[in-house]
C-alpha positions as CSV (number, residue, x, y, z in Angstrom):
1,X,0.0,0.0,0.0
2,X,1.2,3.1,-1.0
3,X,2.3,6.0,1.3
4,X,-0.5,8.9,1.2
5,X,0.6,11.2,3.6
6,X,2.7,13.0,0.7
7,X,-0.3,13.3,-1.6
8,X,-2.2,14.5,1.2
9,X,0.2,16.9,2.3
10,X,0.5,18.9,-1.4
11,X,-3.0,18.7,-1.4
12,X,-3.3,20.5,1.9
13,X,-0.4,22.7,1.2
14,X,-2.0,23.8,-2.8
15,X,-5.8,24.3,-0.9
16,X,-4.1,27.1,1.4
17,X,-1.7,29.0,-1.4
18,X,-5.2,29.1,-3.2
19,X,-6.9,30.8,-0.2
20,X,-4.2,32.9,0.3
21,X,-4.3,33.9,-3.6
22,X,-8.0,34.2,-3.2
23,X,-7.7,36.6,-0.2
24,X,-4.7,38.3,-1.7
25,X,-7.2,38.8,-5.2
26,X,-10.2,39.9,-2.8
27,X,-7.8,42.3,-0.9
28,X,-6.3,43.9,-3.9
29,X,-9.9,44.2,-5.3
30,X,-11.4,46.2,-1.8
31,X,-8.1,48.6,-1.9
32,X,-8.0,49.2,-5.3
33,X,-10.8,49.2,-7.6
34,X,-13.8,49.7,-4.4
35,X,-12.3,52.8,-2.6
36,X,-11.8,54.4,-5.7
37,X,-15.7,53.5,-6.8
38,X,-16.4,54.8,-3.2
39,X,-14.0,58.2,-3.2
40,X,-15.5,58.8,-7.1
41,X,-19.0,59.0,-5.9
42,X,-18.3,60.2,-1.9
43,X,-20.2,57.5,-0.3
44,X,-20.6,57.0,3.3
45,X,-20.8,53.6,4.2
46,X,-20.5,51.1,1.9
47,X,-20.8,46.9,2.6
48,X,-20.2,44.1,-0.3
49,X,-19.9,40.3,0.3
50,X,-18.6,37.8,-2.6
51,X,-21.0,34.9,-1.8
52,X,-18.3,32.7,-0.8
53,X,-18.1,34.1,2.7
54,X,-16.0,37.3,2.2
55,X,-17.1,40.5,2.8
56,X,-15.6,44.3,3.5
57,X,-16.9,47.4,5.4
58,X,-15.9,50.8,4.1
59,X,-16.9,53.9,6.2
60,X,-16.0,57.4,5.0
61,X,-14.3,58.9,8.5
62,X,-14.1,62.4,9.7
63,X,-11.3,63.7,8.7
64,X,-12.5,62.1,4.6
65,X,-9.9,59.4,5.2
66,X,-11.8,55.7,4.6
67,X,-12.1,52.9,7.4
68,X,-11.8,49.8,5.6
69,X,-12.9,46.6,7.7
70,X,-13.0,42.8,6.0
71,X,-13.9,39.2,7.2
72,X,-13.5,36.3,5.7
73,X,-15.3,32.6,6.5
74,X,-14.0,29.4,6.1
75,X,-15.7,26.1,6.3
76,X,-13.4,22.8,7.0
């Protein structure tokens, strides 16, 4: 019988750097392309969720600078 704790372990190890790429992508996506949508039309509050358990807070501050808070849920 062949030894499986390899395989498993690459699997393990390729399902987390595709997370991370994911919230990497989903990161770069709420700093970039949604703060400018929300600066361009001076929103207060804005709230967006992907569908796959990520989702980001933006609040326009005081002083006009933006308060940017995201989650993100995982299910083993």
């Amino acid at each position: 019988m062949a030894d499986t704790s390899n395989i498993e372990d690459f699997m393990k190890t390729e399902k987390e750097k595709k997370e991370k790429s994911r919230k990497d992508d989903w990161d770069a996506f709420i700093e970039g392309d949604v703060v400018n949508f929300f600066d361009l039309h001076g929103l207060e509050k804005l709230t967006l969720e992907d569908g796959h358990g990520r989702k980001a807070k933006l609040v326009r501050k005081k002083d006009d600078g933006i308060d940017i808070e995201t989650s993100n849920r995982r299910t083993v």
